[in-house]
C-alpha positions in Angstrom: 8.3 -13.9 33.3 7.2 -11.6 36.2 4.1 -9.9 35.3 5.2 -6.8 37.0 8.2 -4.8 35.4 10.7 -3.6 38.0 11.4 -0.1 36.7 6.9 0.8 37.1 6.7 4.1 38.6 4.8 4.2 41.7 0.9 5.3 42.0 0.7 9.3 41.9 4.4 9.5 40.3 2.8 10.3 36.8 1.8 13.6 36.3 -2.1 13.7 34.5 -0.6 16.9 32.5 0.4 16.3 28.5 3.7 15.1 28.0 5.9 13.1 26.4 7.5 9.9 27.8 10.4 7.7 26.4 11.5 4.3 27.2 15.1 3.5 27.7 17.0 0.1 27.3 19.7 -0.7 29.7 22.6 1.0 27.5 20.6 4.3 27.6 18.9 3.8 24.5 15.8 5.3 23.8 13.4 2.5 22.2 9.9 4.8 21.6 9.0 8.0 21.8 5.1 8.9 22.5 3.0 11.9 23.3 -0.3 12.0 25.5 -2.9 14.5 26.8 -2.8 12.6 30.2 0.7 10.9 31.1 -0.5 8.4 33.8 -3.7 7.4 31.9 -0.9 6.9 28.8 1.4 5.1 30.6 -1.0 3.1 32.2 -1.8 1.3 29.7 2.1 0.1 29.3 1.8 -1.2 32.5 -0.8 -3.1 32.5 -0.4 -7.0 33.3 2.0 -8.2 30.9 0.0 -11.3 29.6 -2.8 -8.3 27.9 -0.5 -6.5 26.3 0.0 -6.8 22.7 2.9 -9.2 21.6 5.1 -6.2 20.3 4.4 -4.0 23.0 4.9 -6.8 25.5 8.5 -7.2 23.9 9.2 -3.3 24.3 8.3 -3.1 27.4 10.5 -5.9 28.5 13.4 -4.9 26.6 13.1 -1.4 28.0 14.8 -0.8 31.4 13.1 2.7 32.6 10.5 5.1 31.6 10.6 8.8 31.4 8.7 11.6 30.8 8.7 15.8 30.1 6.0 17.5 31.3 4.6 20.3 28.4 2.1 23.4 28.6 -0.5 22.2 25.8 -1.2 19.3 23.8 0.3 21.2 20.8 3.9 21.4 22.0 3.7 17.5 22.9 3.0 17.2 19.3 6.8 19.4 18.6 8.6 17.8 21.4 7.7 14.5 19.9 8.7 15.0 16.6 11.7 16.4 17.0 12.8 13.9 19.5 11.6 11.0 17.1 14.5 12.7 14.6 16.9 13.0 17.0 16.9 9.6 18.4 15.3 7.3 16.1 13.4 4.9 17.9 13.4 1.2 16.8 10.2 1.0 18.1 8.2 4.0 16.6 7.1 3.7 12.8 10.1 3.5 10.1 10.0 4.6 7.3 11.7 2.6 4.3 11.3 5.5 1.6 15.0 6.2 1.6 14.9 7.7 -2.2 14.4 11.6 -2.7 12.3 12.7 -4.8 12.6 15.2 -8.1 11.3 18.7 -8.2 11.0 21.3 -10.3 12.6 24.0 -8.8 12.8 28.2 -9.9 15.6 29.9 -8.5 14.2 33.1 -7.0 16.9 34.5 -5.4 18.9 34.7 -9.0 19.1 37.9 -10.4 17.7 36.0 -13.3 15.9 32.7 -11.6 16.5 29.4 -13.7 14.0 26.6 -13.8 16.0 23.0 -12.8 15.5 19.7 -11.7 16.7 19.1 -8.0 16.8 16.7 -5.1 18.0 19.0 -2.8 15.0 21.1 -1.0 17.6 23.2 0.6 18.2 25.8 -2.4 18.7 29.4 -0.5 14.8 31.6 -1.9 14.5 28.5 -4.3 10.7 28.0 -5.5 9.6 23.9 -5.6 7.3 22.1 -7.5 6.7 18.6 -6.9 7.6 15.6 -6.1 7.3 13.9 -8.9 7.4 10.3 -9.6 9.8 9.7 -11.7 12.8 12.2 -12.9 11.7 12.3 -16.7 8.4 13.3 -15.3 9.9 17.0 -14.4 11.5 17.3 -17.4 8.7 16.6 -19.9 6.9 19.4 -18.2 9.6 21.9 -18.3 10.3 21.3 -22.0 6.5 22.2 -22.4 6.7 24.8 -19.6 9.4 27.0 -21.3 7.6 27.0 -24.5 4.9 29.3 -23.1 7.2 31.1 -20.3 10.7 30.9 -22.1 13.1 31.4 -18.5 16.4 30.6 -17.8 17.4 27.0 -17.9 21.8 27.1 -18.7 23.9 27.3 -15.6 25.4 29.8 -13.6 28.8 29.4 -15.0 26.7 30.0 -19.0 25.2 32.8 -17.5 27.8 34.8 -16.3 29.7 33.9 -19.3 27.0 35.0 -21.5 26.4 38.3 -19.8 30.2 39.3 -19.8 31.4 38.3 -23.5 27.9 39.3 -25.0 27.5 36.3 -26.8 24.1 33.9 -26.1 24.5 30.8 -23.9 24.3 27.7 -26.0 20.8 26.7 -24.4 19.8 30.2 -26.0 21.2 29.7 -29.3 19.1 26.3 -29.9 16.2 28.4 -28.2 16.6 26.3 -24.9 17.0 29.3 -22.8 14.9 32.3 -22.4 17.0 34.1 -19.9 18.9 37.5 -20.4 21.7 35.8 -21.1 20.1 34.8 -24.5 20.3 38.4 -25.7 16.5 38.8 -26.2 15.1 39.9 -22.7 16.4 42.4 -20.1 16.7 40.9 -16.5 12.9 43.0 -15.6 11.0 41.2 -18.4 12.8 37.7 -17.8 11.4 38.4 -13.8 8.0 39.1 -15.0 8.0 35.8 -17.3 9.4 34.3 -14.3 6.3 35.8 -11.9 3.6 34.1 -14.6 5.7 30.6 -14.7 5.6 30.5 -11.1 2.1 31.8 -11.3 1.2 28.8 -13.8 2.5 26.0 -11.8 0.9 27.2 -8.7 -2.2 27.1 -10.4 -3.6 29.9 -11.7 -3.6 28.7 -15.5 -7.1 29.5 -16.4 -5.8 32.9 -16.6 -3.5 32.2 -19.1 -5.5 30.2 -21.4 -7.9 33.4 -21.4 -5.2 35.8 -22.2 -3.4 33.3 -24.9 -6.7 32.2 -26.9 -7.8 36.3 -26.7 -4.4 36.8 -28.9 -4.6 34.1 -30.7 -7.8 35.5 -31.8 -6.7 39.1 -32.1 -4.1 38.6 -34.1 -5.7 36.0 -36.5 -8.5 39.0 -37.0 -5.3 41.3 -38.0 -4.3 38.7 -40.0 -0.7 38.3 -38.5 -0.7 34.5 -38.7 2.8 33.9 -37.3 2.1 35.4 -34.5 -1.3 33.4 -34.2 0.0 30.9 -34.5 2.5 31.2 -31.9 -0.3 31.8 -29.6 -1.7 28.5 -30.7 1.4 26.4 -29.7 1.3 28.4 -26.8 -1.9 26.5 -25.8 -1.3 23.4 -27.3 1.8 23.5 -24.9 -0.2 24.5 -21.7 -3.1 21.5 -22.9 -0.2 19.4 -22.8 0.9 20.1 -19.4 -2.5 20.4 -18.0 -3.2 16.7 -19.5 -0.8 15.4 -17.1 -2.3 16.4 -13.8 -6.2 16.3 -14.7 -8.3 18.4 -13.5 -10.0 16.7 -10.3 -11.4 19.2 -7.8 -12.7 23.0 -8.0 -9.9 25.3 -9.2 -9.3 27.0 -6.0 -8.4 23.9 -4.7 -5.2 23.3 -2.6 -5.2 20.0 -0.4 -3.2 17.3 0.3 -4.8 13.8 -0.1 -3.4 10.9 2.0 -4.3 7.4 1.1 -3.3 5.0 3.5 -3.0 0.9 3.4 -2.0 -0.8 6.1 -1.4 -4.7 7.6 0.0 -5.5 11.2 3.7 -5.2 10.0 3.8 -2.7 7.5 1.9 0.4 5.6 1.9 2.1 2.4 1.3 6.2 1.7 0.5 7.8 -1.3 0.6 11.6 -0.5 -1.5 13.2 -3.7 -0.3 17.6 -4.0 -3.5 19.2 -4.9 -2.6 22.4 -6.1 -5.3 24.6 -7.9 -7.5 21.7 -8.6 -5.0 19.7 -9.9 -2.5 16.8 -8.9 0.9 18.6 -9.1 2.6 15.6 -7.5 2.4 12.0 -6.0 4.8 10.6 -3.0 4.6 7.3 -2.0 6.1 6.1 1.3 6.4 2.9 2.9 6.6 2.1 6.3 7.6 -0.4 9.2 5.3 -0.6 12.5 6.5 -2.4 15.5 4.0 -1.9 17.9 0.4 -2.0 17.5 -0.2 1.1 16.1 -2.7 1.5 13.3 -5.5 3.7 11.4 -5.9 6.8 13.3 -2.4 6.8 15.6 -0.8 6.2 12.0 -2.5 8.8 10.8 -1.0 11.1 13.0 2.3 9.8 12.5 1.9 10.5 8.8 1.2 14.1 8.9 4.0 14.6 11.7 6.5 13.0 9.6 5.6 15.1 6.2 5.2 18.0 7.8 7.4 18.6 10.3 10.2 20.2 8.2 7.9 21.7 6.0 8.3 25.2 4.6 4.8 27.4 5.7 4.1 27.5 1.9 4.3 23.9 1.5 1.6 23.6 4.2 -2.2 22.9 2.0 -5.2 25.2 3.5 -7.0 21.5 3.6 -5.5 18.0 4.4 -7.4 15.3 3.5 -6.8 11.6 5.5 -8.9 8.2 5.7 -9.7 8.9 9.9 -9.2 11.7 12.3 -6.7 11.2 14.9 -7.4 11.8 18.5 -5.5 14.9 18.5 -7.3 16.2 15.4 -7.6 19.7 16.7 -4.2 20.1 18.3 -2.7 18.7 14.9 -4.7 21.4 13.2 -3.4 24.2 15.3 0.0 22.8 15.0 -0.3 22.6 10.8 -1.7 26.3 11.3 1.1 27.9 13.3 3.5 26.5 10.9 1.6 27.5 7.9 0.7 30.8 9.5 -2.9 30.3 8.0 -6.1 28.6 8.6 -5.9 24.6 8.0 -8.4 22.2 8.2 -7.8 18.8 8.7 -10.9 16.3 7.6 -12.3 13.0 6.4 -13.3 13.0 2.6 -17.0 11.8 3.1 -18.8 12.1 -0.7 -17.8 13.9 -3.7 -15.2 14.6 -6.0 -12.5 14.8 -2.9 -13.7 11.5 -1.5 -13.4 10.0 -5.1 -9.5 11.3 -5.4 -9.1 9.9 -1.6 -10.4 6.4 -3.1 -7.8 6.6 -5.9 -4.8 7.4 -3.5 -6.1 4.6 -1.2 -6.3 2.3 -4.4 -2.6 3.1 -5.4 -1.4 2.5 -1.4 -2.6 -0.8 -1.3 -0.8 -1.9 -4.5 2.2 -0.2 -3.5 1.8 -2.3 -0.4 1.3 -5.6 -2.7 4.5 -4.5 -4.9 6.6 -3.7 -1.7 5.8 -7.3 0.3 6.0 -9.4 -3.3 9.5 -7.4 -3.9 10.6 -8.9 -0.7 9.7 -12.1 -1.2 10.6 -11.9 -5.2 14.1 -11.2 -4.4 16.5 -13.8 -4.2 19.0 -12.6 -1.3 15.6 -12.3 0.4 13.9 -15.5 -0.3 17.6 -17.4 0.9 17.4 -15.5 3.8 13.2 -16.1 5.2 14.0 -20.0 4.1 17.1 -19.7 6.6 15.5 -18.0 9.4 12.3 -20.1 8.7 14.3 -22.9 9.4 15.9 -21.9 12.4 13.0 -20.3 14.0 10.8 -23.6 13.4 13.7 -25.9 14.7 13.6 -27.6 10.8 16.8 -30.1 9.9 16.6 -28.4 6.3 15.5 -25.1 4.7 12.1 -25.5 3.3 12.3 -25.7 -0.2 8.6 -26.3 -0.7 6.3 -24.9 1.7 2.3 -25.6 1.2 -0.3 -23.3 2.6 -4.2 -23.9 3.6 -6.9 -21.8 4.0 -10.4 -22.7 5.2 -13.1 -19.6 3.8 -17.1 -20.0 3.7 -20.2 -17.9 3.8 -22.0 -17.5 6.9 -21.0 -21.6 7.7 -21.7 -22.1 3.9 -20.5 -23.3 0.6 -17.0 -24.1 2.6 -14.2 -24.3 0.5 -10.5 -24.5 1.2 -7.5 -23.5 -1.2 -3.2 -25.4 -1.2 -1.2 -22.7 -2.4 2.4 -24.1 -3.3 5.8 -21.9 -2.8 9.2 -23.6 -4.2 12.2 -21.7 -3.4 10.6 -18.9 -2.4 8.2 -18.4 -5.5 4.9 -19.3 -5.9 4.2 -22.4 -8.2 0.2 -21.5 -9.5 0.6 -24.3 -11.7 0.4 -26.2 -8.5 -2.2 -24.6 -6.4 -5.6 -27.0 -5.8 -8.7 -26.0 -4.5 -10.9 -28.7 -2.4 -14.9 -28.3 -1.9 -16.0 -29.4 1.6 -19.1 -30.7 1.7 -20.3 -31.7 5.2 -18.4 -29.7 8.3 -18.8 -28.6 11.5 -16.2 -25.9 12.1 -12.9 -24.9 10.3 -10.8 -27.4 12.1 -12.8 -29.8 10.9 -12.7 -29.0 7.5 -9.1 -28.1 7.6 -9.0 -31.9 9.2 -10.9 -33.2 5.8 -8.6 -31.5 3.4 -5.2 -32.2 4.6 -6.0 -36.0 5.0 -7.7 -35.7 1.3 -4.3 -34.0 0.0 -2.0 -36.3 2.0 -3.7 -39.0 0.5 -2.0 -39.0 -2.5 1.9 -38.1 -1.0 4.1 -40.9 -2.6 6.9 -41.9 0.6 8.7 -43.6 -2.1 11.1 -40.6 -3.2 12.6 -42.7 -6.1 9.6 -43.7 -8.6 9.1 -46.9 -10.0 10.2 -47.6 -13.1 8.4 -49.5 -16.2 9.4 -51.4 -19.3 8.0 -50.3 -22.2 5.3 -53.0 -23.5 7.1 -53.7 -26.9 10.4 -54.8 -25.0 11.1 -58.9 -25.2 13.8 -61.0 -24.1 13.9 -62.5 -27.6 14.5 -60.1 -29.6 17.9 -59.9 -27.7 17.9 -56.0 -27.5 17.7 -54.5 -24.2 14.6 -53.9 -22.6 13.3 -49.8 -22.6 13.3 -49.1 -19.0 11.4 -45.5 -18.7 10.7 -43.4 -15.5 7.3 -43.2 -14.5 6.9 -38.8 -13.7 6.0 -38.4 -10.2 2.6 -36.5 -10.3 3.1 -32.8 -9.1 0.2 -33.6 -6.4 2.4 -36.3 -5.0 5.5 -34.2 -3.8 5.9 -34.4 -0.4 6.1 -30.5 1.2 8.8 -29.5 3.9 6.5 -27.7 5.5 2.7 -27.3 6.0 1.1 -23.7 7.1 -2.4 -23.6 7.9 -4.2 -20.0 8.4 -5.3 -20.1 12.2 -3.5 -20.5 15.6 -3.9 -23.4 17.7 -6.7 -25.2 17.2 -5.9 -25.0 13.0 -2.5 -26.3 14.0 -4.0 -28.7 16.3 -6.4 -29.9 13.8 -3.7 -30.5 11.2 -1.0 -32.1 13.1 -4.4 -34.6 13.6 -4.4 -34.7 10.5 -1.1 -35.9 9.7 -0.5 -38.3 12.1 -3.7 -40.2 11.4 -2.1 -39.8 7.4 1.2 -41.5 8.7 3.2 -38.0 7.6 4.7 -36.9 11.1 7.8 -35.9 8.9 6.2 -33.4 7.6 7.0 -29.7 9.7 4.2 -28.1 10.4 2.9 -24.5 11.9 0.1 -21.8 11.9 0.2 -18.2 11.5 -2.5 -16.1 13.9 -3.3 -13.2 11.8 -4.1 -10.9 14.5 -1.0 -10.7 16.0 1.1 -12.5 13.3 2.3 -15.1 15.8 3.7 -18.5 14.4 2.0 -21.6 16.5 3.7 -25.1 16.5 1.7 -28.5 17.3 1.7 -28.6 21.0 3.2 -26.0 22.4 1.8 -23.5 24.7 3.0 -20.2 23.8 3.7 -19.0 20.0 7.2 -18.1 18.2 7.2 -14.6 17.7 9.3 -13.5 14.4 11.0 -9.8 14.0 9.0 -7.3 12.2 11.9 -7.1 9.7 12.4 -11.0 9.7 12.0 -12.0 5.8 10.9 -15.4 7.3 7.7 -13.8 8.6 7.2 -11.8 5.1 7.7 -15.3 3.3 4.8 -16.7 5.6 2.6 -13.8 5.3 2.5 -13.8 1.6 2.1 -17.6 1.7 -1.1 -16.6 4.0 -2.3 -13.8 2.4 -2.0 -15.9 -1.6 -3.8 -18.6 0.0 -6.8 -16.6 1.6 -7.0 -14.6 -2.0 -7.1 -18.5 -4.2 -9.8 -19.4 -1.6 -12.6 -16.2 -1.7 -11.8 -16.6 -5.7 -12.8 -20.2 -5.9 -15.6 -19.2 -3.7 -16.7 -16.9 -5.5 -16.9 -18.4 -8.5 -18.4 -21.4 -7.1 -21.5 -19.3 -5.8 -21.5 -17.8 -9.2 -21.8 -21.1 -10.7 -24.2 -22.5 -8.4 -26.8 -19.6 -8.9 -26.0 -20.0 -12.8 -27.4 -23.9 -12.2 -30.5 -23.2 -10.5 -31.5 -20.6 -12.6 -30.7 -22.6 -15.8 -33.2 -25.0 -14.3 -36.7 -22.6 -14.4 -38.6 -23.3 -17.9 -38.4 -20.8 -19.9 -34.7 -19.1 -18.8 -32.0 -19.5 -21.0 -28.4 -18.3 -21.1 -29.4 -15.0 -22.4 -32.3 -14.5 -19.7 -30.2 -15.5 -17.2 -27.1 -13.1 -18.1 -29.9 -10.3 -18.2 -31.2 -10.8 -14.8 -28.1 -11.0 -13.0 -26.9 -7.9 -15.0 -30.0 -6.7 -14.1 -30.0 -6.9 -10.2 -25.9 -6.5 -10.3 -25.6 -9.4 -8.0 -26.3 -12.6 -6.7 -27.4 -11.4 -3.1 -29.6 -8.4 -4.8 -31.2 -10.9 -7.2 -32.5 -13.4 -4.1 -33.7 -11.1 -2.2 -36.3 -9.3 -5.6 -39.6 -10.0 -5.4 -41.4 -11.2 -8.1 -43.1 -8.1 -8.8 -39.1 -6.4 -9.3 -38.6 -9.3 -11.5 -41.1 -9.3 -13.8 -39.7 -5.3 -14.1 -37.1 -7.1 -16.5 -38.3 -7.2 -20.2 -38.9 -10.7 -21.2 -39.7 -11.8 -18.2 -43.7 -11.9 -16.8 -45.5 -12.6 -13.8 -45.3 -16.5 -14.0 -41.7 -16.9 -15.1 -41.2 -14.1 -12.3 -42.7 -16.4 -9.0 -41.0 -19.4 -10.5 -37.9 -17.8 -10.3 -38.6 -15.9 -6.8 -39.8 -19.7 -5.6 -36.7 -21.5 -6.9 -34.0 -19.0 -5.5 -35.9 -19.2 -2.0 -35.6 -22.7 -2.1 -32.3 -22.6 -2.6 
């Protein structure tokens, strides 16, 4: 490979202006789309010598054919010019986005004569009012069944309205007191748009109004003894508690933001976009997303907001966004969010408080999202056939790997070293099967990865058939034939298909040692790098690089990822144990002591680095028992 591409635009052909710049394959393509402040510095870095580049970029690059750019007046119209030509051409390259379902709203109909309340998909109603997204489609209802029993509006059809209106007789929705409208022959088409005004009102959140004005004449008219009406009042509020339950109350009430928790690993990235409206959480999206170059935290930030807000309505714009880092372009983002809004926004980092707390709990819900939406892959069978198919192909196996074992080396500071096997059949993990190995005496990770495959392939029976036994109470003489049972294979003695060690070349290095000197050369073997999730083979120079959508490299990052989580557990409780031992060794500290000092301190760390003085602080505990125990952990 030539480290020079052919289509690299000569020195001083880049303007330094902003811009935006697209790379073309050799149909016409366009494979990315990307903004910058200064072209040439931008571009630059794509042409850089091809062996620095990141693996991903390195294969864009190549696969592109020419480069070209557009020339803007300010950083804030690169911003425009690159969103909308990300929607009009759909790179391969830039982020995807896999959240191909539409979400419910709730959505009043404002350019009615009498606006109806529905649920919708479509965000293209003509003066239509939206509420939302939510979740899930049963969500929206619930709320407007409570909604319309404090603001009855209009919730029949078109079709039952004009009926209603022209014969004189009440939808059906009005007759079982489902509709408020006009068309229900109680209100005239001025007091159903006022009703409509305070619904509208309500769900954009100005409800502490209404609870005033409701409990007032729920109190008034208790005092004038008209208990009907009181207690119409009542389920008034009980209603409004009801819907208010279901988005708690989380920030100050003249709160609107939008909170964007963000998890992320080198192939993919979960969103949860929290609505904030009058303190409250009105509504939650969740997004996933597929990266193929090595974009991450801030640049996917950026991406974020350009994606959810670039066909936004100005009233759909927050006067505060909230994300996990800045982007470079902060301020130029801001000004673009403000134009389109035709307010002030701020864009900014949650750093302490109430805000930062809700930013936790959307970042919380991203990276299970991101959990769900990689096990989901692997979980479903179409997909598991497939990543045991390309697996196979891309490692040059005779047969699909049926079971595939995983290692992983983890250790503190070069201490208490353990490693974890974590077992996939078909696809699936098999816990039953996982093992965990203590390493006592090491001098780097190879070297225990070394110890524990030859410790694990130890016990691999070559004979594929078991032998069998006779029972002990068969004899020739009794002139029956002998009970001839099948001794079970143990489940530590099945021989993998395939061995994948966390680490590139040295780990693979290390274990292809390893089974060699265990006479198991049959056994396939590779690594996967986790910084650029590159697949290493025994002796080869360079590493197989998988597709960011290949199911084989989903398969072999959950296999990673499970055995990395097996091995800090089993670490963790090993150090957990291990304190529990020495302590249980100081006179005078007994289970209950023992409990109360590590409860005490909150952890192990805290609790060896106390001083005797902070542990005699502990009730039960004096100055003796206290330097006993401040000796015996610094001799640990």
């Amino acid at each position: 490979m030539a480290n020079a591409l052919p289509y690299k635009p000569k020195p001083g052909e880049i303007p330094t202006q902003p811009g935006v710049y697209r790379f073309r394959d050799a149909d016409g393509r366009v494979l990315y789309v990307g903004k910058a402040k200064n072209l040439r510095a931008r571009l630059s870095n794509y042409f850089a010598p091809l062996h620095t580049l990141h693996e991903r970029t390195r294969r864009m690059v190549t696969t592109a054919t020419s480069v070209e750019w557009t020339v803007v007046a300010s950083d804030v119209e690169s911003l425009q010019l690159e969103y909308m030509w990300i929607q009009e051409f759909s790179p391969p390259f830039n982020v995807r986005y896999k959240d191909d379902k539409s979400y419910p709203y709730m959505a009043i109909t404002l350019a009615d004569e009498a606006p109806r309340v529905i649920v919708t998909r479509n965000r293209r109603i003509p003066g239509a009012r939206y509420f939302g997204p939510y979740p899930k489609i049963w969500a929206v209802h619930d709320t407007i069944d409570l909604m319309i029993k404090v603001f009855p509006i209009r919730t029949c059809s078109d079709a039952s309205y004009k009926k209603a209106m022209a014969t004189g007789r009440p939808c059906f929705p009005g007759q079982i007191g489902r509709c408020g409208g006009p068309c229900s022959m109680r209100v005239t088409v001025e007091e159903h748009r006022a009703i409509v005004d305070d619904f509208v009102a309500f769900m954009a959140g100005g409800d502490a109004r209404f609870t005033r004005q409701l409990t007032a004449r729920m109190r008034e008219a208790s005092a004038a003894m008209d208990y009907e009406s009181a207690a119409v009042y009542r389920d008034r509020l009980q209603a409004i508690d009801a819907v208010l339950s279901r988005s708690s109350l989380v920030l100050s009430d003249d709160t609107d933001a939008d909170l964007f928790g963000i998890a992320e690993d080198e192939l993919s990235a979960a969103v949860q976009h929290f609505v904030v409206r009058g303190g409250r959480v009105r509504g939650v999206r969740a997004t996933t997303i597929d990266k193929e170059l090595d974009i991450a935290g801030a640049d996917l930030v950026d991406q974020v907001l350009q994606r959810t807000y670039g066909s936004a309505a100005g009233d759909e714009i927050p006067r505060q966004v909230l994300v996990p880092s800045l982007p470079d372009d902060a301020a130029e983002l801001e000004q673009w969010l403000q134009e389109r809004r035709g307010k002030r926004v701020t864009l900014q980092v949650a750093q302490r408080g109430r805000k930062a707390d809700l930013l936790r709990t959307a970042t919380l819900n991203a990276q299970q999202a991101l959990l769900l939406h990689k096990t989901r892959r692997t979980s479903d069978y179409t997909a598991r056939t497939k990543a045991l198919t390309d697996l196979q192909v891309a490692l040059g196996l005779d047969e699909a790997p049926l079971r595939i074992e995983c290692y992983d080396i983890s250790h503190l500071s070069g201490t208490n070293v353990v490693a974890s096997m974590v077992v996939f059949e078909d696809g699936l993990p098999r816990k039953d099967q996982y093992r965990s190995f203590g390493v006592a005496e090491t001098t780097d990770d190879t070297d225990s990865m070394y110890q524990v495959l030859m410790r694990r392939l130890a016990h691999v029976d070559r004979d594929d058939a078991p032998a069998p036994t006779v029972a002990s109470d068969a004899t020739p003489d009794t002139g029956e034939e002998p009970v001839v049972t099948e001794r079970k294979r143990p489940r530590f003695a099945y021989r993998p298909q395939l061995l994948v060690v966390d680490g590139g070349a040295p780990q693979v290095a290390a274990a292809a040692r390893a089974l060699a000197d265990a006479g198991h050369p049959e056994i396939a073997l590779c690594g996967i790098a986790k910084r650029l999730e590159e697949i290493w083979l025994p002796g080869e120079e360079f590493p197989v690089i998988l597709p960011r959508t290949s199911e084989a490299l989903y398969l072999l990052q959950r296999l990673r990822d499970e055995a990395h989580r097996f091995a800090i557990t089993h670490q963790r409780s090993r150090r957990k144990r291990d304190i529990t031992t020495v302590l249980s060794e100081v006179p005078g500290l007994g289970e209950v002591r023992i409990k109360a000092l590590l409860k005490h301190f909150g952890s192990v760390a805290a609790l060896s680095r106390a001083s005797a003085d902070e542990i005699t602080e502990l009730p039960g505990i004096g100055p003796k028992l206290a330097a006993v125990i401040e000796q015996r952990l610094a001799n640990r």
